[in-house]
C-alpha positions in Angstrom: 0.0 0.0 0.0 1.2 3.3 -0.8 0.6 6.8 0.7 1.1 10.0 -0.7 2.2 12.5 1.3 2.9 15.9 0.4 5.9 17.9 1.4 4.5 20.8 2.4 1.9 20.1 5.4 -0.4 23.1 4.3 -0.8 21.8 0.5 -2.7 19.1 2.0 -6.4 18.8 1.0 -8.6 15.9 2.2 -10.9 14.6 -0.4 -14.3 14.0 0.5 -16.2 13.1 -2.5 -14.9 11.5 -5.5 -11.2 12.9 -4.7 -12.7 15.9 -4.6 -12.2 18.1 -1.7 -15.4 19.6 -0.3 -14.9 22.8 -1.6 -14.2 21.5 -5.1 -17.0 19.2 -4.9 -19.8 21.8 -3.5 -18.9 24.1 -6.5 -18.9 21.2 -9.2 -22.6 20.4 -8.0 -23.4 24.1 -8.1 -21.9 24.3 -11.9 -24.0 21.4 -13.2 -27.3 22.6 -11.4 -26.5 26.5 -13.0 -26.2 24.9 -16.4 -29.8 22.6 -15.5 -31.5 25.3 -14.6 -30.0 27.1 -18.0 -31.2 24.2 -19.9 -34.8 24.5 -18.8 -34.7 28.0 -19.0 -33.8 28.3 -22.5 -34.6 24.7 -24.5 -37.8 26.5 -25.3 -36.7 29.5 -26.9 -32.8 28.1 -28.6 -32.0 25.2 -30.4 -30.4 22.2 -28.5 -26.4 23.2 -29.7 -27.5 26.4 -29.2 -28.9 26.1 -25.5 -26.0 23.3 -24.9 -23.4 25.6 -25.6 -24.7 28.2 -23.4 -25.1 25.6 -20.7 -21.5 24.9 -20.6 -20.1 28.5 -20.9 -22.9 29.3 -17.9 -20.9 26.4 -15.6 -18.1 26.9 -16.1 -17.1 29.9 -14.0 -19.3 28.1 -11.2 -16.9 25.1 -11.7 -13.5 27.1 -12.2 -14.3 28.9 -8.8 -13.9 25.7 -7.2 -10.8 23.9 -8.8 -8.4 27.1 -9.1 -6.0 28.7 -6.8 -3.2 31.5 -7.3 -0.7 32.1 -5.3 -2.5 30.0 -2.5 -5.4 31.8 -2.6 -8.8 30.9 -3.4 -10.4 32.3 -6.4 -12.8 34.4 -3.9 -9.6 35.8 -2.1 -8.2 36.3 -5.1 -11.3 38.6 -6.0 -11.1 40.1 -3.5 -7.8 41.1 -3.4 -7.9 42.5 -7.1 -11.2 44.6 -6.4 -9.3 46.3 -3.0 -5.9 46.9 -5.2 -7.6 47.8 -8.3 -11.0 49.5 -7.4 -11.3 50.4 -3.5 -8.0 51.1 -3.2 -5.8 52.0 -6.1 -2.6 54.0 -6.3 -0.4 55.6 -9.0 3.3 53.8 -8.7 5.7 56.6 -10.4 8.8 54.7 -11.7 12.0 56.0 -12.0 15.3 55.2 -12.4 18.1 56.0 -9.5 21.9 56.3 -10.8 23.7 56.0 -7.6 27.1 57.0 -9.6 25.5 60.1 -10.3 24.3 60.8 -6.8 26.7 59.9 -5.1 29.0 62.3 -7.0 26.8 65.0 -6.8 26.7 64.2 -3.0 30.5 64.5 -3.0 30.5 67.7 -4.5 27.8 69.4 -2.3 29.8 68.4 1.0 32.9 69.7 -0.9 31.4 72.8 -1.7 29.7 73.0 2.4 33.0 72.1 3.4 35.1 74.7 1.5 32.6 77.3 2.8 33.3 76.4 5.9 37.0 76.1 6.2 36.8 79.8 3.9 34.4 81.3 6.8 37.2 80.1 9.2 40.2 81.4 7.6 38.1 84.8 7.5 37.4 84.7 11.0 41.6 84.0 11.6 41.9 86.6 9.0 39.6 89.1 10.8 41.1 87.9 14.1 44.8 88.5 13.4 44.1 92.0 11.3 42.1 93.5 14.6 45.3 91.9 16.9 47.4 94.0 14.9 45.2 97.4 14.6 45.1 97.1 18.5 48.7 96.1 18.8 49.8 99.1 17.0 47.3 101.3 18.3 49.1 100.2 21.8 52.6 101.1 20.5 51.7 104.4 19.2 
């Protein structure tokens, strides 16, 4: 006897009916009773390939529901989470592109430039200092 066993714990899904799961199975029942009920509806007003045609392309959402995931969700989440991004709450994403060689040079230079303002404000103030030293050191020797 063999048992399958899956690797990952929370891809398992217990079958209920058929190997379906429950979910799967419930939504298989649902398609086939939206395409009776589509049948009946219509037989007397289309022609059979008509009215069978119509019949399939009414189940088959119904049954797709059931049988696909994406990205581990259901299709309901799924729904759900493209009418919240897309609808309730959408946002413009404004690309563009970053050249860090260009920043960072133009970083370099603004600190250069900061930097030789500062040691220039400095050597003023030594300048300033050292001219009023003299002005009072030769107004004391006069």
């Amino acid at each position: 006897m063999e048992v399958k066993i899956n690797r990952e714990i929370r891809n398992y899904t217990e079958s209920m009916f058929f190997g379906l799961s429950l979910r799967q199975f419930i939504f298989s029942v649902l398609a086939c009773g939206v395409a009776v009920v589509v049948y009946f509806t219509l037989r007397p007003i289309l022609g059979l390939e008509t009215v069978s045609w119509v019949c399939i392309v009414a189940a088959v959402p119904f049954a797709a529901i059931g049988f696909l995931k994406y990205n581990g969700m259901t299709a309901e989440k799924f729904l759900w989470a493209f009418l919240k991004s897309e609808v309730l709450m959408p946002k413009t994403l404004d690309f563009g592109n970053t050249n860090m060689y260009v920043t960072t040079i133009r970083n370099a230079r603004e600190q250069k430039k900061r930097e030789s303002k500062r040691s220039y404000r400095l050597k003023m103030k030594m300048l300033a200092m050292i001219t009023e030293r003299r002005r009072k050191h030769d107004k004391d020797t006069d």
